[in-house]
N, C-alpha and C positions, 0 to 999 in steps of 0.2 A: 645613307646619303643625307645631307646636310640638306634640310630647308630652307625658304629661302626667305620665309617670315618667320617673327623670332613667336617663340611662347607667350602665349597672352596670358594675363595675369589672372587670379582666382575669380575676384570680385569681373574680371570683365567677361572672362567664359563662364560663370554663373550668369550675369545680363543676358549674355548669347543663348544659353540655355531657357531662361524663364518664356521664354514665347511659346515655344511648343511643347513644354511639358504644362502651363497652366492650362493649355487650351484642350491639350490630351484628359487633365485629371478632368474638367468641367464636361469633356465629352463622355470618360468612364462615369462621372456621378449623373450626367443627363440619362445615361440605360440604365441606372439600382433607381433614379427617383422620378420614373416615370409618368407617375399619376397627380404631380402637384407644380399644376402650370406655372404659373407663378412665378413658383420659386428658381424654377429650369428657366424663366428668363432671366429673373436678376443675378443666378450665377451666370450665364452664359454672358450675360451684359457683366459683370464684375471681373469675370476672367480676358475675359477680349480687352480692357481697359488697361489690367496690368502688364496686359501682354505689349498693348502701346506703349505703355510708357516704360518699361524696359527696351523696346525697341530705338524709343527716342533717347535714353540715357547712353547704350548701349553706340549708338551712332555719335553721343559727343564723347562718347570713350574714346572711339573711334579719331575721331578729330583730334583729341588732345592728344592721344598715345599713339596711332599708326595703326597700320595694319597688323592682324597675328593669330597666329591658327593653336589651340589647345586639339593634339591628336587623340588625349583618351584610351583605354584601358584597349584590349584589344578581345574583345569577346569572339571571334569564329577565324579561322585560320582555314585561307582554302588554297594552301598546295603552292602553285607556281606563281597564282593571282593573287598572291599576296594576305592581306587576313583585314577582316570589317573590324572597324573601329567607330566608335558615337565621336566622331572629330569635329569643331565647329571652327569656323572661318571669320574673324573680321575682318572687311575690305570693302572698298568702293561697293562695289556689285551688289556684295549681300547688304550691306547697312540699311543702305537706301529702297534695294527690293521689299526688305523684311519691314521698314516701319512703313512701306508701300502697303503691305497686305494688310498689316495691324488695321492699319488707319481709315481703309477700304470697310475692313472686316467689321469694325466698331459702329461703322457707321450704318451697312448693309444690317448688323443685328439688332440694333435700334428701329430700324425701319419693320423690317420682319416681325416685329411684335406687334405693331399700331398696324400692320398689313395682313398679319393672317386670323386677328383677333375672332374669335369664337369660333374659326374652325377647327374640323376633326384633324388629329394627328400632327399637333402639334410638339408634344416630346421628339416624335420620330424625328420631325424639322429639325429643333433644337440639338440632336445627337450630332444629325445628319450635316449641318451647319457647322456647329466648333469641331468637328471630326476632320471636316475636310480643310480650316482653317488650320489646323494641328500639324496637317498633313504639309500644307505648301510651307509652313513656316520650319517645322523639319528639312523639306526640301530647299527650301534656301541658305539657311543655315549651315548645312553640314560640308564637312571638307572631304567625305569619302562617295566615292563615285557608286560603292554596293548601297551605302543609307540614300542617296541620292534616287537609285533607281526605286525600291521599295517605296520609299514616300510619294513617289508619282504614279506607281500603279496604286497605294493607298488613298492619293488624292483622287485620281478615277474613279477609286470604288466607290467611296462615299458620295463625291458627285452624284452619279448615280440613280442613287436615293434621291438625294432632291430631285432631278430631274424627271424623276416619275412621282412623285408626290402626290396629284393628279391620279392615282389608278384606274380612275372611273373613263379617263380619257385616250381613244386610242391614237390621235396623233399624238400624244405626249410619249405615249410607250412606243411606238414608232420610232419617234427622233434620238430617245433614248436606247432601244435597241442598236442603229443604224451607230451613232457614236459610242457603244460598247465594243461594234466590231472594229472601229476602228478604232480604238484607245488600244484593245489588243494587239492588235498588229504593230503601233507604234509602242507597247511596251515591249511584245519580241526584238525589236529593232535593239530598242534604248540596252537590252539585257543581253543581245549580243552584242552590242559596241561595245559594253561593259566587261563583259569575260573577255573581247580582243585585248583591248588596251589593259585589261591585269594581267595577262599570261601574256602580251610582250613587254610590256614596261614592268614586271614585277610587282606592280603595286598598287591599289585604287584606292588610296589617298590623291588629290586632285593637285595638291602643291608638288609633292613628289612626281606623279606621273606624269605633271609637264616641265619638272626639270627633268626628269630621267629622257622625254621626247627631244629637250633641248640640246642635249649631248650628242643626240643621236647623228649620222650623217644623211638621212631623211628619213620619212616615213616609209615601210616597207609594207606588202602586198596585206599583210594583216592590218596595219594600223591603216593603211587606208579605206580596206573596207568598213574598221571600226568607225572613221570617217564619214563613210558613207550612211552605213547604217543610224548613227545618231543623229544628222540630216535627215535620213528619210523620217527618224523619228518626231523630230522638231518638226515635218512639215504636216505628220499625220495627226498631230495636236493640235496644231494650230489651224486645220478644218481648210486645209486647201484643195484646192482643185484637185483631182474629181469627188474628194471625199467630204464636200464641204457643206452637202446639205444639210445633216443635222444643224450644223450650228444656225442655221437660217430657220428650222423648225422646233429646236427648244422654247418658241414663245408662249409653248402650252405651259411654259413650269411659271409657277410664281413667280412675277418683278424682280425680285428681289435675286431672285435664285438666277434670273438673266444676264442682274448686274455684275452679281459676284462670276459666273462665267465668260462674259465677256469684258468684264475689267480687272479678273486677276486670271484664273485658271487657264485661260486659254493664250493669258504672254509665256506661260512658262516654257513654251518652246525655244522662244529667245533667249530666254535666260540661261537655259540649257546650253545652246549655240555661245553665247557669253561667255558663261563658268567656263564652260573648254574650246575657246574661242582659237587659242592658239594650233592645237591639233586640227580645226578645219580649216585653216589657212594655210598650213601644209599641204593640203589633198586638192588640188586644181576640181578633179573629178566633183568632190562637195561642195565646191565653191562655186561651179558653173552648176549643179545642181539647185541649189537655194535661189542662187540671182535668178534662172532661168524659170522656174517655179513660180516664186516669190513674186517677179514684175509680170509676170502673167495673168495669175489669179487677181494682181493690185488690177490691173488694167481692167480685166474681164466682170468683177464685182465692182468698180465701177461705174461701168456702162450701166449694169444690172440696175444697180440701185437707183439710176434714171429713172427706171422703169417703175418703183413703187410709190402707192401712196399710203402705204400702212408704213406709221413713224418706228415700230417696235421690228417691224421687216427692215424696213430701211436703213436702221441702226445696226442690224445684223449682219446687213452684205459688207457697212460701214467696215464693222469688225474684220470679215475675213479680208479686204482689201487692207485695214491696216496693218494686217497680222503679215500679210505678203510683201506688203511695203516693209517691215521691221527684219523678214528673212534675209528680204534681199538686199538690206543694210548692213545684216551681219556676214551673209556669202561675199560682200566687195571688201570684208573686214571693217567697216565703217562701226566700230561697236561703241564709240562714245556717243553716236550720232540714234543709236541703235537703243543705246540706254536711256537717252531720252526721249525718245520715241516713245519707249513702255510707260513711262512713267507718264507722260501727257496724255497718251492716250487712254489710261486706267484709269488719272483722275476724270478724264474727261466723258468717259465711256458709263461710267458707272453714276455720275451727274445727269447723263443723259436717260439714260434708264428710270432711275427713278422720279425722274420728273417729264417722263414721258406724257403726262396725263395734261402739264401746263404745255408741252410743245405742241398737243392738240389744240389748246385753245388760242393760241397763236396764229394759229395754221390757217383757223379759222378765223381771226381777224386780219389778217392779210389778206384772205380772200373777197370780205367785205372793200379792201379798198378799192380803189382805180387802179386798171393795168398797169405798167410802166412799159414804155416803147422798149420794144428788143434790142439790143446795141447788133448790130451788123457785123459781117465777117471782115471788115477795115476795122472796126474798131475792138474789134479780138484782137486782132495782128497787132495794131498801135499798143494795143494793154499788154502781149505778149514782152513786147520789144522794150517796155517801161520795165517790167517786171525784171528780166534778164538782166537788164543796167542796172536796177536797184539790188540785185544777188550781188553783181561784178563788184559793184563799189562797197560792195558790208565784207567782200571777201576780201577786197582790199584794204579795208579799213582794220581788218584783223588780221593782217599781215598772213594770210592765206592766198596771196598771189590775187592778180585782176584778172587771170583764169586760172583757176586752180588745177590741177594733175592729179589723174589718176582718178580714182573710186569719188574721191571729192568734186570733179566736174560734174558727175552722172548728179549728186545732189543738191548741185550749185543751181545745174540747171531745171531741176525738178521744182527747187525751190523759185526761181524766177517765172517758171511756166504757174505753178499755184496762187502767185501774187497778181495776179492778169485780171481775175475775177475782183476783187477787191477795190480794181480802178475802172473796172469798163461798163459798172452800170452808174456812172454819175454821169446828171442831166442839169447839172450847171458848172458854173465853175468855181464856186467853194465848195461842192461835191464833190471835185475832181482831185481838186488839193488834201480835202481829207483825206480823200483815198488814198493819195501819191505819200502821204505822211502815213498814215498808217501801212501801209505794202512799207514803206522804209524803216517803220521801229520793228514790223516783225523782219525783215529779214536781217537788221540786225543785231535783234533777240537771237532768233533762230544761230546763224552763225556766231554771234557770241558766246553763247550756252555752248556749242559745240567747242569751240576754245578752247573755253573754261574749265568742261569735261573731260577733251583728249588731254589735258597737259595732266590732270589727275588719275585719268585710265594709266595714262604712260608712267606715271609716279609709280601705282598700285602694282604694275605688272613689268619688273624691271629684266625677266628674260625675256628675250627677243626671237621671236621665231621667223624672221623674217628670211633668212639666210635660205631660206629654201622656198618660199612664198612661188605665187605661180607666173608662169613664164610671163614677158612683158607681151605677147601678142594676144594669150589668150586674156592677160586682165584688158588690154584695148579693146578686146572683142567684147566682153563684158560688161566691159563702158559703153559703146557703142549699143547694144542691144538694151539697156537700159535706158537712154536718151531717147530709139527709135519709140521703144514700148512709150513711154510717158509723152513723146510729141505728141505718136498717133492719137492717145486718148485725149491730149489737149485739143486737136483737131477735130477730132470725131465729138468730142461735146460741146465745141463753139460751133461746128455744122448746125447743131441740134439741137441747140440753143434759139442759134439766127434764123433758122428756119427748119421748125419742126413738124413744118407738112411738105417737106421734101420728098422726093423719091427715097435720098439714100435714107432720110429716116424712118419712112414708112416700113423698109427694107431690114432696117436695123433692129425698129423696136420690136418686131415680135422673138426673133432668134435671142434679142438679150431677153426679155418677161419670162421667158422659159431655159432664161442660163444658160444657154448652148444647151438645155437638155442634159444636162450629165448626171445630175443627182435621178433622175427617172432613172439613168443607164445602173446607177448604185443601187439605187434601191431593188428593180427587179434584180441585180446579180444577189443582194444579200440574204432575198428573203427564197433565191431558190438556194443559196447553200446553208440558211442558218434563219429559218420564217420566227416572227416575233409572236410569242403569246399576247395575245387580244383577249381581252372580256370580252364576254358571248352580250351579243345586241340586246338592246330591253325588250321586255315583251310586253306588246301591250295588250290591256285585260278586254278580253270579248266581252262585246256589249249587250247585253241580258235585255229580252222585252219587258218594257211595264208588266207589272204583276193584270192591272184592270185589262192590259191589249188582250184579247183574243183571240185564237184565228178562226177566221169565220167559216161559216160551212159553205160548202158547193150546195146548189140545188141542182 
């Protein structure tokens, strides 16, 4: 079968290749040269450098020459499903993904050093760090769906590591327990979607198996479970509802170790839904899975994170609300929309993390000033109804219709409801203009970017799977359920805003502080079918009388 990007040239799958093999050799020399700090940072900082900038040349390859996949030697042969090959991919998705992690990664190991300075177990970090760097940059990369699934359980492993770093502490080994069981579960998933889709489409190369899906006259009872399954995979990754406590309690691992989890390793669910975007678009079943999921968990870690005042907590819930917010972009097929999502929220997520320590002292000078009057629930509604107008007209101005159809309204008016805030706490009226001006360049930034992105998504990916896509009542329904999800939380946080000694928010706030309870409901299931090894508690030393005390005698 004919592919449907052409062979990429020596010098540009060498570029594609240099990421995760430097990062691989600097993790193989961080375990032979264990004992000389030092040196395990300046390779580890040397190799992560070159990996960028092969990232970055590699992506103006990309630009000047097009897309194109080098398939590679074919080392294992399995039968019906086709045979593993080291295949690498240039294209939109991965260019941008890949110098996404580099540049993440360069920067987080930089940090790591000035941050773990003179503690113990250090080498281990350092392995444990470019190992699982090695790993995402593998998994981005590569064009075969078997290299794919391997570099995601190898990204897990090594996470891992980090994430218990800390041995001495048992909520760290907790949190990390709790997201081992769940990384496995979502690696069964990922590895049966994987053997479906090779033993019916023949083949687990990713270009091939979605032209061989294109040919097809739809998806049948196998490919949709494979469907299904790589959805449930994406959603067990990316720390959703109900399995979504760990990610809220890894704040025992190092800063640093936070950043890089929740500003690379924990999008790659999306990306996964991305790369084989087209097979979930097929399957109605996966598509009302993700959205349904997806705008749920956005909503429910929402409300939650109302409820914190620790910034490294708050950042957390952030995550798993954005991580739901980007499913349920990719279940309505929104995947330009979807792509940059990851990308803004990784730069952004990972910014926040590490300068966690200045958001405290912020936090803390806002608090020294004067209150500001609460805006009222008119002037929610007013901010609402600005905001909406200012979507309508960016989507008009981009010739996206002054209501746009389909999967696009459910974001049009996401994005109009988000702009609300922006204009309803100004208390004059050159406050109010600013406001009205900035809610208008972001939205549209926002819709512009999406433009700019869909006409290059649609460049990159010229088969069309649309001929089978899901029925028009169920994507209305879709739509619909999406709008109510984001109204109600629009509503329920300008309730509770305007009046936060209400009934209904007296009501509200303890059932959201306690998440609906659902990680308690995870965690006693985990620890009765699979209890985590703890360190035995300290002990502390019996206190011995002064040598001069006595005990005295009875008379």
């Amino acid at each position: 079968m004919e592919t449907l990007l052409p062979e990429l040239a020596p010098w540009r799958a060498a570029l594609l290749a240099l990421p995760p093999l430097m990062l691989g050799l600097a993790a193989l020399a961080a375990s032979l040269f264990h004992r000389q700090v030092d040196m395990l940072w300046r390779l580890a900082r040397v190799a992560i450098g070159l990996a960028l900038l092969a990232a970055l040349l590699s992506l103006v390859g990309l630009v000047s020459g097009g897309a194109g996949i080098w398939h590679g030697p074919v080392l294992v042969v399995l039968g019906e499903a086709g045979a593993v090959r080291p295949g690498l991919r240039s294209d939109l998705l991965g260019g941008v993904v890949m110098l996404l992690v580099c540049f993440i990664g360069w920067v987080i190991t930089g940090y790591s050093r000035t941050y773990l300075q003179g503690a113990d177990g250090q080498p281990r970090y350092v392995r444990g760090l470019i190992g699982t760097l090695a790993a995402v940059a593998l998994l981005v990369g590569t064009n075969n769906l078997a290299v794919l699934a391997v570099a995601w359980v190898a990204t897990s492993l090594q996470l891992h590591g980090l994430l218990t770093f800390f041995r001495q502490r048992p909520a760290a080994l907790i949190a990390a327990h709790k997201k081992f069981i769940a990384s496995r579960v979502g690696d069964l998933c990922l590895l049966g979607g994987v053997a479906l889709l090779g033993l019916r489409l023949g083949t687990l190369d990713i270009d091939a198996a979605l032209a061989a899906l294109a040919q097809r006259p739809g998806p049948d009872g196998h490919l949709q479970a494979a469907a299904l399954l790589l959805a449930a995979s994406a959603l067990l990754k990316c720390a959703q509802l109900p399995v979504h406590g760990w990610l809220i309690q890894v704040m025992e691992a190092p800063t640093p170790v936070s950043a890089l989890l929740h500003a690379g390793v924990v999008n790659l669910g999306g990306f996964l839904l991305l790369r084989v975007g087209g097979l979930v678009a097929e399957v109605p079943a996966a598509q009302a899975l993700l959205v349904v999921a997806g705008s749920a968990t956005a909503v429910v870690a929402a409300l939650v994170m109302m409820t914190r005042i620790s910034i490294k907590v708050s950042l957390a819930w952030s995550t798993c609300a954005q991580m739901g917010f980007m499913l349920m972009q990719c279940g309505l097929g929104l995947h330009a929309l979807a792509l940059l999502h990851l990308v803004a929220h990784s730069l952004y997520k990972a910014h926040a993390f590490l300068s966690a320590g200045g958001a405290v002292q912020q936090a803390r000078l806002r608090q020294l000033m004067p209150p500001a009057p609460r805006p009222g629930a008119l002037a929610w509604a007013g901010a609402a109804v600005a905001g909406l107008g200012l979507a309508a007209l960016a989507a008009a101005a981009w010739g996206l219709g002054a209501v746009p159809q389909g999967p696009l309204l459910a974001a049009t008016v996401i994005l109009g409801l988000a702009l609300a805030p922006l204009m309803v706490r100004a208390h004059s009226g050159r406050a109010a203009l600013r406001g009205l001006l900035v809610a208008a360049g972001v939205a549209g930034l926002y819709l512009g970017l999406h433009a700019l992105v869909e006409g290059a998504w649609a460049a990159a990916h010229p088969v069309s799977l649309h001929g089978h896509a899901a029925p028009a009542w169920l994507q209305a329904g879709l739509v619909a359920w999406v709008v109510g999800c984001f109204a109600l939380l629009f509503i329920l946080q300008a309730v509770v805003l305007a009046a936060p000694h209400s009934a209904l928010a007296r009501r509200l706030y303890p059932v959201m502080f306690g998440g609906l309870y659902l990680d308690e409901w995870f965690t006693r299931l985990t620890f009765r079918l699979w209890p985590a090894r703890l360190p035995p508690p300290p002990t502390l030393p019996v206190p011995r009388p002064h040598a001069d005390v006595r005990p005295q005698q009875s008379t």
